[in-house]
C-alpha positions in Angstrom: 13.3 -45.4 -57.2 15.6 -43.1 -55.0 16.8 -44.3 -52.1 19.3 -43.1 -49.5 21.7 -45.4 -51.0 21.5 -44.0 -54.4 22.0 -40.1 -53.8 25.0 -38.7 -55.4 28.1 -38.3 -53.2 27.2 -34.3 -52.4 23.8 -34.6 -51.5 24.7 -37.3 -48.7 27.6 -35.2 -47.2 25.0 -32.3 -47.2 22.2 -34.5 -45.4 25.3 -35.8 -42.8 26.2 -32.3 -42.2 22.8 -31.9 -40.4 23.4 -34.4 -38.0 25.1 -34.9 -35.3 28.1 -37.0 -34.0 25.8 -39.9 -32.5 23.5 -39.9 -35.6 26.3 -40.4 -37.6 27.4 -43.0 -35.8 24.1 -44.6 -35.5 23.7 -44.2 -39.8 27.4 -45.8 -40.2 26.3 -49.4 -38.2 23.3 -49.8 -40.4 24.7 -51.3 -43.3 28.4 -51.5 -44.9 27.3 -49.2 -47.9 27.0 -46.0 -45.2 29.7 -47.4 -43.2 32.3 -46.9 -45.9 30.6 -43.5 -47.3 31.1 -42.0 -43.6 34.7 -43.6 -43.3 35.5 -41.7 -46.3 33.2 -38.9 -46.3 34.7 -38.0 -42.6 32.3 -35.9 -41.3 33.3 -35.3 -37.6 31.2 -32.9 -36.1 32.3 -33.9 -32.7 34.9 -31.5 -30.8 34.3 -32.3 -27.1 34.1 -36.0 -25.3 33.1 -36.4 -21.5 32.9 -39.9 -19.8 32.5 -40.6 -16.2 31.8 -43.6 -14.3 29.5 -44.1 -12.2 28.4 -47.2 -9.9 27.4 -49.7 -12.8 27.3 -47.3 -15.3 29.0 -44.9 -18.1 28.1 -41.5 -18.7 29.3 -40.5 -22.1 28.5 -36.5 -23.4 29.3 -36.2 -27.0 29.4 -32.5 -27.7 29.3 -31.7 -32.1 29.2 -28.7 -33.9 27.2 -27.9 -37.4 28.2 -27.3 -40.6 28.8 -23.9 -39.7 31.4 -24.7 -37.1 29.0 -23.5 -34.7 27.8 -25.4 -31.1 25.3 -27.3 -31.8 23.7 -30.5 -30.4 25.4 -31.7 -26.9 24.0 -35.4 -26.2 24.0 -37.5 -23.3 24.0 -41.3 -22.9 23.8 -43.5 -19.3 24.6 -47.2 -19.9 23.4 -48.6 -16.8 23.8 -52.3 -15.2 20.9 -53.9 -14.5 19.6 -57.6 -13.9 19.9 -59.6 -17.4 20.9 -56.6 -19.3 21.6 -52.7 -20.0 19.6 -49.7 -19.4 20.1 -46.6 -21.8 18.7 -43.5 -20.8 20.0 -41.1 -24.0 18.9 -37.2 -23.2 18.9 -34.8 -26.8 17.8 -31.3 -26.9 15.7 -31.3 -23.6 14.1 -34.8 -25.1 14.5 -38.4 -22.9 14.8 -41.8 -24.7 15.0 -45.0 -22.2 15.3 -48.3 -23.3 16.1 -51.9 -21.7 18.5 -53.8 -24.0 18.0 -57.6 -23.1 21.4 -59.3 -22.5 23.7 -56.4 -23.2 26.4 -55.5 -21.4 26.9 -51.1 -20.4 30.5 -52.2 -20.6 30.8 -53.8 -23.7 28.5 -51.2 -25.0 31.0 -48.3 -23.5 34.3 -49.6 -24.9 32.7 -50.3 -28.3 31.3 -46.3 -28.4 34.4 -45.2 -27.4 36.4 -47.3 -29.9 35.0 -45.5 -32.8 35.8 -41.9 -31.7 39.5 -43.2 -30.6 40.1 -45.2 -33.5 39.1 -42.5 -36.1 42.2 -41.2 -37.4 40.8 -37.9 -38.5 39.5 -37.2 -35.1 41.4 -34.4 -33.7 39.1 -33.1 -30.6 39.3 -29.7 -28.7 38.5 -31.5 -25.5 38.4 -34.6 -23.5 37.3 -35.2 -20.3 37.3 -38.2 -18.0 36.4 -38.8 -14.3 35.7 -41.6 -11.7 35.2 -41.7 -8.3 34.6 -45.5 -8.2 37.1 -48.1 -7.2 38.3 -50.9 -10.2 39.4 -47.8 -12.3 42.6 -49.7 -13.4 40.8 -52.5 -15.6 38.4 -50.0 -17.1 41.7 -48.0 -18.1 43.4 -51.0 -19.6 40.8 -52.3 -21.6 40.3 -48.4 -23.1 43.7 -48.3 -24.1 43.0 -51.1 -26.4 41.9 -48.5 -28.6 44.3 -46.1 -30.1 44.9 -42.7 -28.3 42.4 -39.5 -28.0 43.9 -36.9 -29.9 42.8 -33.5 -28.2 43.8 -30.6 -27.5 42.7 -30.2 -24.2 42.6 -33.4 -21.7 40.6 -33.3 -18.4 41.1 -35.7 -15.5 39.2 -36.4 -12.5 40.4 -39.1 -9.6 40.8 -40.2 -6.2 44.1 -41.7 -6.3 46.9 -40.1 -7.4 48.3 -43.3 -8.7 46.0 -43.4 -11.7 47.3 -40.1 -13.0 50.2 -41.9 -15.3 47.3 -44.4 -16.2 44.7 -41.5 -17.4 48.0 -39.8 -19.1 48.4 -42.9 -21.5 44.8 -43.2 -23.4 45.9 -39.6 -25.0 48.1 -38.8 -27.9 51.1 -36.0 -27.3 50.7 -34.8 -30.7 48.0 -32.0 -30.2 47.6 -32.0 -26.4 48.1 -28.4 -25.1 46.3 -28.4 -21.8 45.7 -30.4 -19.1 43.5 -30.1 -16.1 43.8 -32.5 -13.3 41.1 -32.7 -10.4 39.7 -34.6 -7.8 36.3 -36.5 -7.7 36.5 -35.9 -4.0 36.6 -33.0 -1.5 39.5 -34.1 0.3 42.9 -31.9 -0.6 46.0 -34.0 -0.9 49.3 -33.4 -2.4 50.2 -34.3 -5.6 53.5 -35.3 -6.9 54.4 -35.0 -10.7 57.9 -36.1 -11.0 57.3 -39.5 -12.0 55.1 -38.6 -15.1 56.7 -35.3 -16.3 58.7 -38.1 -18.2 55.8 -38.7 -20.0 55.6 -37.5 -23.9 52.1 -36.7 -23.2 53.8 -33.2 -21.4 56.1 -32.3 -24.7 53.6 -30.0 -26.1 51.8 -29.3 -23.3 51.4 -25.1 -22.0 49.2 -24.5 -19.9 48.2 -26.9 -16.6 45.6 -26.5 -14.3 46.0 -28.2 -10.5 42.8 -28.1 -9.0 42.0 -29.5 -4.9 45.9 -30.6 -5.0 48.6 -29.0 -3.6 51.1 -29.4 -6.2 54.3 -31.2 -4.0 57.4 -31.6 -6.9 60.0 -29.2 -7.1 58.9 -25.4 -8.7 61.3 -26.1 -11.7 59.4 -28.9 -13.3 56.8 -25.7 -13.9 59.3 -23.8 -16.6 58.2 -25.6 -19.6 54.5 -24.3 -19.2 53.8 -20.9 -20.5 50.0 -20.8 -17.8 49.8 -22.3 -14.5 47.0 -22.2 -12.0 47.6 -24.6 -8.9 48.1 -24.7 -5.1 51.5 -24.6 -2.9 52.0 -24.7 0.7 53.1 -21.5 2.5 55.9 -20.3 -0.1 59.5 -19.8 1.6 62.2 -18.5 -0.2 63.7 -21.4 -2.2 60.2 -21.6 -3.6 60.3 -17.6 -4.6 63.6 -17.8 -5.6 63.0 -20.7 -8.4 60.0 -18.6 -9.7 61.4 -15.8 -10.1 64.4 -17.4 -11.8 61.7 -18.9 -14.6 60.7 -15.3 -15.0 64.0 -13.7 -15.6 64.8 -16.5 -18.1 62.0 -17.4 -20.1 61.7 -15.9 -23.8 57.9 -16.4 -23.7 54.8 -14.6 -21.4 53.7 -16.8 -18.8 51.2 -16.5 -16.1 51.6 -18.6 -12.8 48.4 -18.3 -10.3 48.9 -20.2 -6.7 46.5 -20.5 -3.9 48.8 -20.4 -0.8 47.8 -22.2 2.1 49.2 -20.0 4.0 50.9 -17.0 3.8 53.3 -14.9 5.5 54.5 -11.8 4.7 57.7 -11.1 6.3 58.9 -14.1 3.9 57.3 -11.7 0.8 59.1 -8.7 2.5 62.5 -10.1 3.0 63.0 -11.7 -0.5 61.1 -8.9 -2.6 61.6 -5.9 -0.5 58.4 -3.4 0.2 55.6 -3.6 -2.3 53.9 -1.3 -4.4 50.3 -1.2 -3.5 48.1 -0.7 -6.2 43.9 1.2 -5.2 43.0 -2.2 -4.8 45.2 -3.2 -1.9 46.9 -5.6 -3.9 50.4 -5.5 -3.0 53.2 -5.5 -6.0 56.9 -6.3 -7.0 58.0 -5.1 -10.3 61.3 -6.8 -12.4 63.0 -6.2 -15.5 64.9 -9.2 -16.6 68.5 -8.8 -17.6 68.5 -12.0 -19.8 65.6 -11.0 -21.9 64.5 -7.4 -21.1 61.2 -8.8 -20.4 59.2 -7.3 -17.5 57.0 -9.0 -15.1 55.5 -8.8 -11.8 54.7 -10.4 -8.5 51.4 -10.0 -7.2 50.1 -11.1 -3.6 46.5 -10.6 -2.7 44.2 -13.5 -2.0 46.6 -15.4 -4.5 50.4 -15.2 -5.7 50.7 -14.4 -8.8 53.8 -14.3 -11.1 53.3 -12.6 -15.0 55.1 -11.1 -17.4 53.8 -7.8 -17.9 54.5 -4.9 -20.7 56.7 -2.1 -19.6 53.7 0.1 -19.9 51.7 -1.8 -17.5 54.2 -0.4 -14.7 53.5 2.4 -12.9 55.8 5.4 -13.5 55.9 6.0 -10.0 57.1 2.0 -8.7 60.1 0.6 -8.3 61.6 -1.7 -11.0 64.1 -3.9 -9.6 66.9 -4.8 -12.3 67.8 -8.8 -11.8 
C-alpha cells in the first residue's frame, strides 16, 4: 500500500513544492518521519514575514513563492486572547478559517510559529516586517530573541518609542540585511536620534535607509555609509549643506539622498550654492563635478531636497558646473 510516507524522495519534494510555507509547516508537526524529510528536504518557499501586535493578539503574514520562484500564496493568521483560550482566525486566498483552541495561549502559539522560520538556518528572507503600537513591547522582544536572528534582506520597523529601535535592531542578523525602514505606528512626528545604534553590526552592510514620520536628529555624517536615503530634516542651514555636499564630492559610489524639509528657505540655498538652474518644471538645480572622484551630481530643491549623483550627460550644456 502507498502511503505518503513511502513515496520516493523526488516525488515528495515535488508534492511540497505545491504548497505553501504554512502547509509545510503544518505537514512537518505531524509526525517525525515528515519532520526530518522537510528539515533536509528544505523547501522554503517563504520570502516575506510580517508580524504586528495588536491588543491581545498577533498578526503574522507569511508571504511564499512557488516552484517557479513566482508570488504565490500570501496567508494571514490572528491569534487572539480570549477567556480560557486562543482564537485563530487564518484568511488564504480570499477563504476564512476560525477556530477556538481550548486552553491555548496566542502567545505561546506566536513565539513557537515564529521559532521555526528564525531558527531555520537556510532561511534567508527578502523581507521582514514588524510593528506595534501597544505598550509591554519590551517582554514580547526579549522572549523573540530567544530564537536565533531573521536573516533578511530587507528589515521593516514600526514603533512608538524611539527607545525600542536598538531592541527591534537585535532579533535580525547583519549578514544579509541591506535595507532598513523605520516608521511610526502613530501620527505624531518626533525626532529621532541614531547615534546610539549606528554602533550596531546590524548597519555594516546596510545601503539604503528609509526615515519615515521622523525627523532624523544625529549629525548628517553618520549618513555617508548609505548609498539611498529618504528621510526628514529640519530647515537645512549651511553646516547641514556643507556635510552633504562633502559626502557627494567624496564618495566612489552613486547615491541618492531625498529629504522632506520642514521648512525651507531659500536665501540659505542661494548663499551656499549660488543661483540655480531652473529646469521646465520649476525645479530649481545646482550642478557639481567632484575633484576627488570626477563624479558629477546635483542638488535639487522643489517640494523636496534632493542630493544625486548624476552622469555628465544628464547636465545641461547650457548650466553651470561648479568644480569643488
Amino acid at each position: 500500500m502507498v502511503t505518503l510516507l513511502n513515496l520516493p524522495d523526488v516525488a515528495l519534494s515535488k508534492l511540497l513544492e505545491k504548497c505553501d510555507y504554512l502547509s509545510i509547516q503544518t505537514l512537518r508537526k505531524t509526525c517525525w518521519n515528515l519532520r526530518n524529510f522537510i528539515d533536509t528536504a528544505n523547501p522554503t518557499p517563504l520570502y516575506k514575514l510580517t508580524i504586528h501586535r495588536k491588543v491581545d493578539a498577533f498578526e503574522m503574514e507569511f508571504h511564499s513563492k512557488n516552484h517557479q520562484g513566482k508570488h504565490a500564496v500570501n496567508v494571514r493568521v490572528t491569534l487572539k486572547k480570549v477567556r480560557k483560550g486562543c482564537h485563530m482566525t487564518l484568511i488564504k486566498n480570499d477563504e476564512i478559517t476560525k477556530r477556538f483552541l481550548k486552553d491555548k495561549d496566542f502567545s505561546e502559539m506566536f513565539f513557537t510559529d515564529y521559532a521555526l522560520a528564525a531558527n531555520n538556518p537556510n532561511l534567508i528572507l527578502e523581507g521582514f516586517d514588524i510593528s506595534s503600537n501597544q505598550p509591554g513591547c519590551e517582554s514580547v522582544i526579549e522572549r523573540m530573541k530567544q530564537s536565533n536572528k531573521i536573516r533578511t534582506k530587507l528589515f521593516g520597523m514600526g514603533f512608538d518609542e524611539s527607545s525600542q529601535l536598538r531592541e527591534l535592531l537585535s532579533l535580525v542578523s547583519p549578514d544579509h540585511l541591506e535595507e532598513i525602514t523605520v516608521s511610526k505606528t502613530n501620527s505624531f512626528v518626533f525626532a529621532l536620534s541614531l547615534e546610539n545604534v549606528f554602533e550596531m553590526d546590524q548597519w555594516k552592510n546596510v545601503k539604503k535607509l528609509n526615515l519615515l514620520c521622523f525627523i532624523f536628529d544625529s549629525s548628517i555624517q553618520f549618513l555617508s555609509s548609505f548609498d539611498e536615503v529618504s528621510a526628514q530634516i529640519r530647515e537645512p542651514n549651511e553646516e547641514i549643506l556643507n556635510s552633504l555636499k562633502t559626502i557627494f564630492i567624496n564618495s566612489r559610489t552613486k547615491k541618492k539622498f531625498e529629504f522632506t524639509v520642514s521648512f525651507n528657505d531659500l536665501d540659505v540655498y542661494l548663499e551656499f550654492l549660488g543661483q540655480p538652474f531652473i529646469d521646465g518644471n520649476a525645479i530649481k538645480n545646482w550642478f557639481f563635478k567632484s575633484t576627488v572622484t570626477d563624479n558629477y551630481f546635483c542638488v535639487q530643491l522643489n517640494e523636496k531636497l534632493v542630493f544625486k549623483h548624476i552622469e555628465k550627460k544628464d547636465v545641461p550644456i547650457w548650466a553651470e558646473v561648479k568644480i569643488e
